[in-house]
TIVORO-589677 format. One record per residue (C-alpha): residue number from 1; residue in one letter; chain; z, x negated, y negated. Coordinates in steps of 0.001 Angstrom, whole numbers, plus 500000, padded with zeros to 6 digits. Layout:
! TIVORO-589677
REC   num   residuo   cadena       c3       c1       c2
REC   NUM         a        A        Z        X        Y
...
//
This chain:
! TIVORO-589677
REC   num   residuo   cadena       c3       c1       c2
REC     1         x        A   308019   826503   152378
REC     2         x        A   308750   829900   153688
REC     3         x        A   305783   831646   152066
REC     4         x        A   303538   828355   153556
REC     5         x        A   304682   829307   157008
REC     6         x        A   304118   832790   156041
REC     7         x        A   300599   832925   155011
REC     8         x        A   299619   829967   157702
REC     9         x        A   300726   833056   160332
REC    10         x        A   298878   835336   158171
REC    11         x        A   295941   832983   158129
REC    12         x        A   295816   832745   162405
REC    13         x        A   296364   836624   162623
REC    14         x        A   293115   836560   160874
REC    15         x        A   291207   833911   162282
REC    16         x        A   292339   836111   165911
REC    17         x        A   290656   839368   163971
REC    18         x        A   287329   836792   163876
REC    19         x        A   287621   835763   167284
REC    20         x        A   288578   839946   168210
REC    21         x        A   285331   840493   166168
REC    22         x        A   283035   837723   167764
REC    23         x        A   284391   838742   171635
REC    24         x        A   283783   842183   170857
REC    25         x        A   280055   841787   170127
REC    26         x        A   279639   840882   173923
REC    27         x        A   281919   843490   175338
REC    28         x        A   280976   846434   173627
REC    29         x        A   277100   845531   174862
REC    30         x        A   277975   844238   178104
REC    31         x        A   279571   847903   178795
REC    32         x        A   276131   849551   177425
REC    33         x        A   274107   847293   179348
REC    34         x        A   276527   848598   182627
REC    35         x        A   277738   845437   183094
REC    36         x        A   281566   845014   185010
REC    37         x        A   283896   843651   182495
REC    38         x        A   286893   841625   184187
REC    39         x        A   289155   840562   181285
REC    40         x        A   289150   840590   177556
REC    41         x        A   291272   837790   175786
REC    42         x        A   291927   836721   172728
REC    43         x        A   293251   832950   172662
REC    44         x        A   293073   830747   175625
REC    45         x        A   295742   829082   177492
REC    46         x        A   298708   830821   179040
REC    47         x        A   298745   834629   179243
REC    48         x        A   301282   836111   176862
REC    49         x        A   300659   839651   177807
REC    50         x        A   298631   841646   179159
REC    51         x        A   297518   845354   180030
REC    52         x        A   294799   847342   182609
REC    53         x        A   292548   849600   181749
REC    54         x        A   290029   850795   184109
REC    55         x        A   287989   847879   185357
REC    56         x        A   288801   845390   182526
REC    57         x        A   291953   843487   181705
REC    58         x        A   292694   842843   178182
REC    59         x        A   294972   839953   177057
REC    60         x        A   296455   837855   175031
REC    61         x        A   296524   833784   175411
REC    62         x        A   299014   831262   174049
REC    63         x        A   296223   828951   172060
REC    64         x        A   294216   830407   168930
REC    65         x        A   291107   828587   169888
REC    66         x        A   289157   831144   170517
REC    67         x        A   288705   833594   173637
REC    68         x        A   286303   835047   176238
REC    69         x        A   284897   838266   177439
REC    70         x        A   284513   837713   181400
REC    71         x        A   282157   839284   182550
REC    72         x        A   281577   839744   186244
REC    73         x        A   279143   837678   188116
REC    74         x        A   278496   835401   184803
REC    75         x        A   279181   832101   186211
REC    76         x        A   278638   832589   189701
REC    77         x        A   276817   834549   191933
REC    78         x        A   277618   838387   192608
REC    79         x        A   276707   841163   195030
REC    80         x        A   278083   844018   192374
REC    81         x        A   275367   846073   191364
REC    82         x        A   277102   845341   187979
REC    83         x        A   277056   841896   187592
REC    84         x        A   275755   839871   184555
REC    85         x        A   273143   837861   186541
REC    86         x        A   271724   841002   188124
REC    87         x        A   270500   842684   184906
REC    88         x        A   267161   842355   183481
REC    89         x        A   266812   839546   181648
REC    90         x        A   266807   840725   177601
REC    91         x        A   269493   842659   178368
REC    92         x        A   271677   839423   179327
REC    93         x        A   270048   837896   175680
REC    94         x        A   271281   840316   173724
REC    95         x        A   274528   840319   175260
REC    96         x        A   275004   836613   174577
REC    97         x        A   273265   836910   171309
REC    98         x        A   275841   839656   170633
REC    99         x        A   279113   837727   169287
REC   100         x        A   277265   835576   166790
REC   101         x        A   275428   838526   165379
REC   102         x        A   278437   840293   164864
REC   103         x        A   280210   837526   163583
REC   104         x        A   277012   837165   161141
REC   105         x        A   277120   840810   160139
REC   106         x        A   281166   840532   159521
REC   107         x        A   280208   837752   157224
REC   108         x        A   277778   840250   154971
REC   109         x        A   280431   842849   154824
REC   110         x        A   282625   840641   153560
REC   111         x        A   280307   839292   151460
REC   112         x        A   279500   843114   149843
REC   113         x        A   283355   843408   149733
REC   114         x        A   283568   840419   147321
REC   115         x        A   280327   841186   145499
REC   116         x        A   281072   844835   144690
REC   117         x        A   283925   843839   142537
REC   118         x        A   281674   841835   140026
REC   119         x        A   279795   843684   137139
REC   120         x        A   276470   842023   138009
REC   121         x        A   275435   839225   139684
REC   122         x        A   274471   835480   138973
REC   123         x        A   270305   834715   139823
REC   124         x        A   269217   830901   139902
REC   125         x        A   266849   831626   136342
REC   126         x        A   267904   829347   133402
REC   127         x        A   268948   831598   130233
REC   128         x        A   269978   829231   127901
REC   129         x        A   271675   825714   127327
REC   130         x        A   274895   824286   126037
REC   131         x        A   274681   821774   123430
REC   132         x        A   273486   818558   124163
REC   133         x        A   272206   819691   127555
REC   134         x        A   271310   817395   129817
REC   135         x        A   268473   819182   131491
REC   136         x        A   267231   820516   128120
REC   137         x        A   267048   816799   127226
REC   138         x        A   265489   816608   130630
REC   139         x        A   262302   818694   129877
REC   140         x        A   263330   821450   131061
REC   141         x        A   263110   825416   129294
REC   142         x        A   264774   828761   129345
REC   143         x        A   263432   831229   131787
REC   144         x        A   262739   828046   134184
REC   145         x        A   263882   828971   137874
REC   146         x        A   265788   826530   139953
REC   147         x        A   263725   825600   143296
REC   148         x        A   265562   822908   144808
REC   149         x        A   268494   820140   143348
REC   150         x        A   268471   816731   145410
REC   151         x        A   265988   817752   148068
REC   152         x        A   267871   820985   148748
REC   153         x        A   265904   824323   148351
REC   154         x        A   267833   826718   145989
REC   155         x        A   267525   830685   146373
REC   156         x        A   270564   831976   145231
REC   157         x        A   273293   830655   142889
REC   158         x        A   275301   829643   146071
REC   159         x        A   273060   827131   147006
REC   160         x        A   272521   826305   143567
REC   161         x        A   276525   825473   143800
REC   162         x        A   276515   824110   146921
REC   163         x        A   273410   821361   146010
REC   164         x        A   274726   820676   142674
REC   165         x        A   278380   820245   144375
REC   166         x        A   276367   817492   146940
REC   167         x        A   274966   815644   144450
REC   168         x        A   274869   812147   142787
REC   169         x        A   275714   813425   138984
REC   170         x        A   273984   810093   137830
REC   171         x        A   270586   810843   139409
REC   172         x        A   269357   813851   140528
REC   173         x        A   266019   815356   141368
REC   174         x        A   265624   818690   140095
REC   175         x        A   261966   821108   140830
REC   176         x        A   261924   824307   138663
REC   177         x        A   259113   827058   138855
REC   178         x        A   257751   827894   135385
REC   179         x        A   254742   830325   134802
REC   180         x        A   254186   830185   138453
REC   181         x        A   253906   826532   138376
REC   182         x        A   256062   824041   140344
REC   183         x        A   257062   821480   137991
REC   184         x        A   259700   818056   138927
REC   185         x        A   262182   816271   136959
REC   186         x        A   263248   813090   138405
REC   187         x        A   266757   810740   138183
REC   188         x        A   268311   813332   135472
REC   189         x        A   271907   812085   134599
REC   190         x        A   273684   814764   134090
REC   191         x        A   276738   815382   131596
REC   192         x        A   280258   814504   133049
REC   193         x        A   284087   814727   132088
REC   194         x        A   286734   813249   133813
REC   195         x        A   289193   814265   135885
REC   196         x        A   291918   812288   136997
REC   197         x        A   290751   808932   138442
REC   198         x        A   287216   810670   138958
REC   199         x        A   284041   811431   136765
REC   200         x        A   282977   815193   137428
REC   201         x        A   279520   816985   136460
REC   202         x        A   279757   819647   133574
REC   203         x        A   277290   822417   133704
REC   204         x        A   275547   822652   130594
REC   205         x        A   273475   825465   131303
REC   206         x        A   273938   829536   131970
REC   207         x        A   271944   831760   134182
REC   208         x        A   270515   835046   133819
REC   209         x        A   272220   837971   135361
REC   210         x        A   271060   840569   137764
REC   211         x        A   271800   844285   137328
REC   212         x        A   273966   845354   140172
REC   213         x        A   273167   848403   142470
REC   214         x        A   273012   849613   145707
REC   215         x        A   269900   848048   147039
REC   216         x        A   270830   844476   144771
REC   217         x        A   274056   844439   146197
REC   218         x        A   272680   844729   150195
REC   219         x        A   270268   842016   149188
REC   220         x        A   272687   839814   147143
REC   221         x        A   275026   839640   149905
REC   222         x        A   272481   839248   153107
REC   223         x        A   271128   836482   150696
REC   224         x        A   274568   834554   149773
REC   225         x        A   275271   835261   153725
REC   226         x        A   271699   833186   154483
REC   227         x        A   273192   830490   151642
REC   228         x        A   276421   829703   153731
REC   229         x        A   274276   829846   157178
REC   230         x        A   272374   827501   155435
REC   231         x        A   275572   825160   154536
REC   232         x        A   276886   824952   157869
REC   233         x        A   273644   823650   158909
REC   234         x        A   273865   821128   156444
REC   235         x        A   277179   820607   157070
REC   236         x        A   276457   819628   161109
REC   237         x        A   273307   817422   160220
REC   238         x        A   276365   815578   158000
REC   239         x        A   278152   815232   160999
REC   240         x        A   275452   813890   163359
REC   241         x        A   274265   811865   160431
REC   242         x        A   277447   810180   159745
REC   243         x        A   278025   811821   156190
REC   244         x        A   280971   813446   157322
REC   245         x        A   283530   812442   159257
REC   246         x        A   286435   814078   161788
REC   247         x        A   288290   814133   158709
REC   248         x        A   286282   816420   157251
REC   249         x        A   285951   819097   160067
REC   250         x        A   288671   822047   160984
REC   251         x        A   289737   823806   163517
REC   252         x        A   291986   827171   163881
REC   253         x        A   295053   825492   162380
REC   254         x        A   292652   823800   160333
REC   255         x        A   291450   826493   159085
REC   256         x        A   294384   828932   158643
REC   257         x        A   296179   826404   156430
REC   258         x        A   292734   826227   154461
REC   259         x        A   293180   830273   154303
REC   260         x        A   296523   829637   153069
REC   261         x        A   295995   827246   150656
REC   262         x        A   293371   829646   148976
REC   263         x        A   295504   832427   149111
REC   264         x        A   298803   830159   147316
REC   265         x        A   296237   829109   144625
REC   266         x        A   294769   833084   144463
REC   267         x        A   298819   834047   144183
REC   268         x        A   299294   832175   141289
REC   269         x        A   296677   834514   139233
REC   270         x        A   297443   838020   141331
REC   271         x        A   297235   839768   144498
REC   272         x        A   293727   840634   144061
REC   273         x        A   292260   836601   143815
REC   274         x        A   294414   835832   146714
REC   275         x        A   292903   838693   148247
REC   276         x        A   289710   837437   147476
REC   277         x        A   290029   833939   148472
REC   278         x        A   291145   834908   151504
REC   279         x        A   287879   836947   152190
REC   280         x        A   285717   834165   150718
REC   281         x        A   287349   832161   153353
REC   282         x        A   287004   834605   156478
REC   283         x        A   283128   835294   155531
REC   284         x        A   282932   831391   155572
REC   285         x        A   284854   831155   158873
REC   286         x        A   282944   834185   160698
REC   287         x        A   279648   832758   159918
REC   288         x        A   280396   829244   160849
REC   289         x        A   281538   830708   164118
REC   290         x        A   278119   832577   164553
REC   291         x        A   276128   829741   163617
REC   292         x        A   278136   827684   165871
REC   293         x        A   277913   829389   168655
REC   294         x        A   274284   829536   168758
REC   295         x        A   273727   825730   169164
REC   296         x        A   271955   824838   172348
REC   297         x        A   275277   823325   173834
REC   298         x        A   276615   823671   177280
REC   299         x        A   279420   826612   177455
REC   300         x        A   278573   827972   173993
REC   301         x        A   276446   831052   173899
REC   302         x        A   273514   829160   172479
REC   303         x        A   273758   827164   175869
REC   304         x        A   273402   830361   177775
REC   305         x        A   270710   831618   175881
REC   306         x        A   268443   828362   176510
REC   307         x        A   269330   829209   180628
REC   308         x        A   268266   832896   179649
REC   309         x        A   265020   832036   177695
REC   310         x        A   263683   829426   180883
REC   311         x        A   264603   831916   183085
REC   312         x        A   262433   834089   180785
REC   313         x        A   259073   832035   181010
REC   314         x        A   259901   831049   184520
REC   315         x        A   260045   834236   185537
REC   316         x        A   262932   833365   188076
REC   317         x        A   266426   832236   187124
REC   318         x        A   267531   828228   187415
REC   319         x        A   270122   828295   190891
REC   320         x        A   273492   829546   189416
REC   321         x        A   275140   827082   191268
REC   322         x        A   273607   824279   188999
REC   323         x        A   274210   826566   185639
REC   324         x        A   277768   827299   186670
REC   325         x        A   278681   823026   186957
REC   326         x        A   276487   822769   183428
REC   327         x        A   278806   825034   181920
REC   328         x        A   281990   824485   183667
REC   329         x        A   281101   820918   182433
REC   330         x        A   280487   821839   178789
REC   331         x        A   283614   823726   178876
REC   332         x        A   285862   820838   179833
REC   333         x        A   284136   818858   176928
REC   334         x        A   284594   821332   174507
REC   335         x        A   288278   822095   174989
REC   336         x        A   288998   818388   174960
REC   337         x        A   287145   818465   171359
REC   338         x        A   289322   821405   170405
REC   339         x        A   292192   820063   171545
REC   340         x        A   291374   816576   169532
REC   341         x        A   290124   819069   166540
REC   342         x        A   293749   820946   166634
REC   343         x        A   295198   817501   166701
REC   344         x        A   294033   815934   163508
REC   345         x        A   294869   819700   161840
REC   346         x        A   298225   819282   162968
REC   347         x        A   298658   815993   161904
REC   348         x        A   296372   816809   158502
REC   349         x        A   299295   819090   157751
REC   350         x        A   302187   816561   157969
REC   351         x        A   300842   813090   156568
REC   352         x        A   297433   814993   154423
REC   353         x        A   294613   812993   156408
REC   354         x        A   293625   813670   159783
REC   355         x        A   292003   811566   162933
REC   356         x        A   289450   809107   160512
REC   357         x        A   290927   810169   157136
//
């Protein structure tokens, strides 16, 4: 129980080092574009502590869901020279733009991090088949490459994963390129074992490998990073679709005790695959948070953008006054999701379901 509690701390220190990360992305080019920087806090809520330095505040909140860079003149309007609303236009996009790109770029280091330990590295190309293979029996060959699984499009043995994972093991579509040739196998069953009460697929075939190098391993782990941007697009069209439910989405507690679950299960083997779980789990985390960010939503920095890029064909900005009660409005909303969000976590980690499970 103690080691639970343990790593679920662990786990929020570093969902705070995403947040840190995210946050930082708009300071540090807020303060090259010369724009006045009020506070910088991690968390929200009630002030824990704080500190001065120069012109900007720094702090720390009671809540770890989320946290802000405030930047002067943002939300309403300023006479400082230095204000956010007086700068040239693509300097305020990049500055919003900022957090999710760093959050994006965290994601690939991590994702270099976990794919420099391997020997080489696993490509989408069929090399050979188990016995009784399934897609052998299906048609199709060795040296075919995966294109997509169920509708999905397939570029790296992530989304391979990921499709296969997502997929109805009695009937799936498969298209392979062969010779430069785009060929389709329909309703293939695949193999399957059980497990438990459940019927799981087997994976009957192996995949060629890729030497590992320098360049292979900048281009492996941009292209995995792509693959999970990828899922938690999917993931969201789930949501809006009705595929998933609130019982299937997380939220900081959510996803520390998700960190620490992967780090109990890593312990069990070693330091380093807890270690490496709980990177797997960050580069998840700080992407999601990128992508996230960038929807077109009120309060979110993909709501500020779509302000920014009307105010960039207009040629004149939309009244502040009218952005500010958009935002302040979107704000409200999205804490009152959070808070729900932190709710069924909570109560996730006492009874195992949360709100809709």
């Amino acid at each position: 129980m103690i080691t639970n509690v343990l790593l679920i701390l662990f786990a929020l220190l570093l969902f705070g080092l995403i947040i840190f990360v995210h946050e930082f992305g708009h300071f540090f080019t807020a303060k090259l574009s010369g724009i006045r920087v009020n506070e910088f806090a991690i968390g929200m809520g009630p002030q824990l502590f704080s500190f001065q330095k120069g012109e900007t505040k720094y702090s720390l909140r009671l809540l770890p869901i989320g946290g802000y860079c405030a930047m002067e003149g943002e939300d309403e309007s300023s006479d400082d020279e230095r204000a956010f609303g007086r700068k040239p236009v693509w300097k305020r996009i990049i500055v919003v733009c900022a957090g999710a790109v760093m959050n994006i770029l965290m994601g690939i280091v991590l994702m270099m991090i976990l794919l420099g330990q391997q020997p080489a590295f696993t490509s989408t190309t069929i090399s050979q088949f188990a016995e009784n293979s399934a897609l052998q029996q299906a048609g199709m060959q060795e040296g075919d490459q995966f294109y997509s699984v169920g509708g999905y499009r397939v570029y790296t043995d992530r989304d391979l994963s990921f499709s296969l994972a997502t997929s109805n093991p009695q009937s799936i579509d498969f298209a392979v390129v062969r010779d430069g040739k785009k060929l389709y196998f329909h309703d293939v069953k695949m193999n399957t074992r059980p497990h438990g009460e459940q019927q799981v697929m087997v994976l009957d075939f192996y995949v060629s490998a890729i030497q590992k190098n320098p360049i292979t391993l900048i281009q492996k782990a941009s292209a995995d990073t792509v693959s999970v941007v990828r899922m938690v697009w999917y993931s969201l069209v789930g949501l809006v679709s009705g595929q998933f439910g609130l019982n299937d989405m997380a939220g900081p507690i959510g996803a520390a005790d998700a960190i620490s679950q992967a780090a109990s299960i890593g312990l069990k083997q070693g330091i380093g695959p807890a270690m490496n779980n709980i990177v797997m789990m960050m580069t998840m985390i700080t992407v999601n948070l990128g992508v996230v960010n960038l929807l077109p939503l009120p309060a979110l920095d993909g709501g500020r953008l779509i302000f920014l890029l009307i105010e960039l064909v207009r040629r004149r900005p939309i009244n502040p006054k009218y952005e500010g009660w958009v935002h302040a409005a979107g704000f409200a909303l999205l804490m009152t999701f959070m808070l729900i969000i932190t709710y069924s976590d909570i109560l996730r980690l006492f009874t195992g379901k949360g709100l809709g499970g």
